[in-house]
C-alpha positions in Angstrom: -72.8 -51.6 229.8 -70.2 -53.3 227.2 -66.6 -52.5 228.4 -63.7 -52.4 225.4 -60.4 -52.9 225.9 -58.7 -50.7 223.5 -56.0 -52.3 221.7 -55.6 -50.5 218.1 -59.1 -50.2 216.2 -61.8 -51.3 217.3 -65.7 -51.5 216.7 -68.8 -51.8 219.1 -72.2 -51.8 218.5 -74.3 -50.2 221.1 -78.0 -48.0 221.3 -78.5 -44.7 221.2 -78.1 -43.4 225.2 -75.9 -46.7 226.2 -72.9 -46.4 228.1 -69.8 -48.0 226.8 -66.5 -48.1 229.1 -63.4 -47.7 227.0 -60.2 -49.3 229.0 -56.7 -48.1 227.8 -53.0 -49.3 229.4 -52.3 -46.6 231.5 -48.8 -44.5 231.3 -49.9 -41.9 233.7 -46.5 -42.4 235.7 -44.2 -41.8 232.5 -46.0 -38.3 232.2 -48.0 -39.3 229.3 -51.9 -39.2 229.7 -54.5 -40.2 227.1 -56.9 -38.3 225.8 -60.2 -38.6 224.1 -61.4 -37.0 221.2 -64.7 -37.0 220.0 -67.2 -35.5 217.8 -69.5 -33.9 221.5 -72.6 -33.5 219.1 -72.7 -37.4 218.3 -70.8 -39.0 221.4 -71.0 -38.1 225.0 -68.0 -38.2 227.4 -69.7 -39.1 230.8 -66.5 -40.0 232.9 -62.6 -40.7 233.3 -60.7 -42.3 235.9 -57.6 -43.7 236.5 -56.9 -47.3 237.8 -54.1 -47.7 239.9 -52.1 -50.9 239.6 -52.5 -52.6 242.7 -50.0 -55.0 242.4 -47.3 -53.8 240.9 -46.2 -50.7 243.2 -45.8 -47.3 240.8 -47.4 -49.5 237.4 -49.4 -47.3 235.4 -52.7 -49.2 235.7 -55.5 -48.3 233.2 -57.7 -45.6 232.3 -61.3 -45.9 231.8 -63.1 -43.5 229.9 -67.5 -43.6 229.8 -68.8 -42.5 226.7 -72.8 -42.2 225.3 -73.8 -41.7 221.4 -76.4 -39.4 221.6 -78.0 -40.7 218.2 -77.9 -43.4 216.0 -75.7 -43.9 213.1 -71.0 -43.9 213.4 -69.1 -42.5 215.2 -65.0 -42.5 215.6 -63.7 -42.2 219.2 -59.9 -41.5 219.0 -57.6 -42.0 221.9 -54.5 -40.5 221.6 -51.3 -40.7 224.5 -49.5 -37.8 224.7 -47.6 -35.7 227.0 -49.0 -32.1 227.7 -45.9 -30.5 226.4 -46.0 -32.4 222.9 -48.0 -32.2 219.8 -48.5 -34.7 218.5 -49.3 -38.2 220.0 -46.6 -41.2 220.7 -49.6 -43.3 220.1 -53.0 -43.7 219.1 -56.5 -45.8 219.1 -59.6 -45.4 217.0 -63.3 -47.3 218.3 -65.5 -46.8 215.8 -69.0 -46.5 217.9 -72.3 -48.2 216.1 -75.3 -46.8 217.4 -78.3 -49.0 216.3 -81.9 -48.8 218.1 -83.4 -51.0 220.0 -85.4 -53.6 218.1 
């Protein structure tokens, strides 16, 4: 399973049914959370966790998020941080998903 870590856009290219992880710089402790958006007929979110930071006592860690493409051809993952009383994001990443088959 190919694991990204998100830093602005991005591209991978995986096969249809193929896990990706997408790791994002946590800021869970300032109140902010990401969140995923994604078109859920083409890409499949399959899990989300929180990493603590282990070394650095009340760090923000990382967040992982699993996703799937259901089908071949693009797809545009969009991360955006923001905090559940806002709007509109403080931030935001795009990972444009290429699902290819298997040759």
């Amino acid at each position: 399973m190919p694991t990204v870590k998100v830093e602005g856009e991005q591209s991978v290219q995986v096969h249809p049914g193929e896990e990706v992880t997408l790791e994002v710089a946590g800021a869970n402790t300032t109140g902010y959370l990401w969140q995923l958006n994604a078109n859920p007929d083409v890409v499949e979110v399959v899990g989300h966790e929180v990493v603590a930071d282990e070394e650095n006592f009340g760090g923000a860690g990382i967040e992982r998020f699993v996703v799937r493409p259901l089908r071949e051809g693009d797809a545009t993952v969009r991360l955006e941080l923001k905090a559940p009383w806002e709007n509109d994001p403080i931030e935001t990443h795009d990972v444009h998903v290429h699902s290819t088959p298997d040759k």
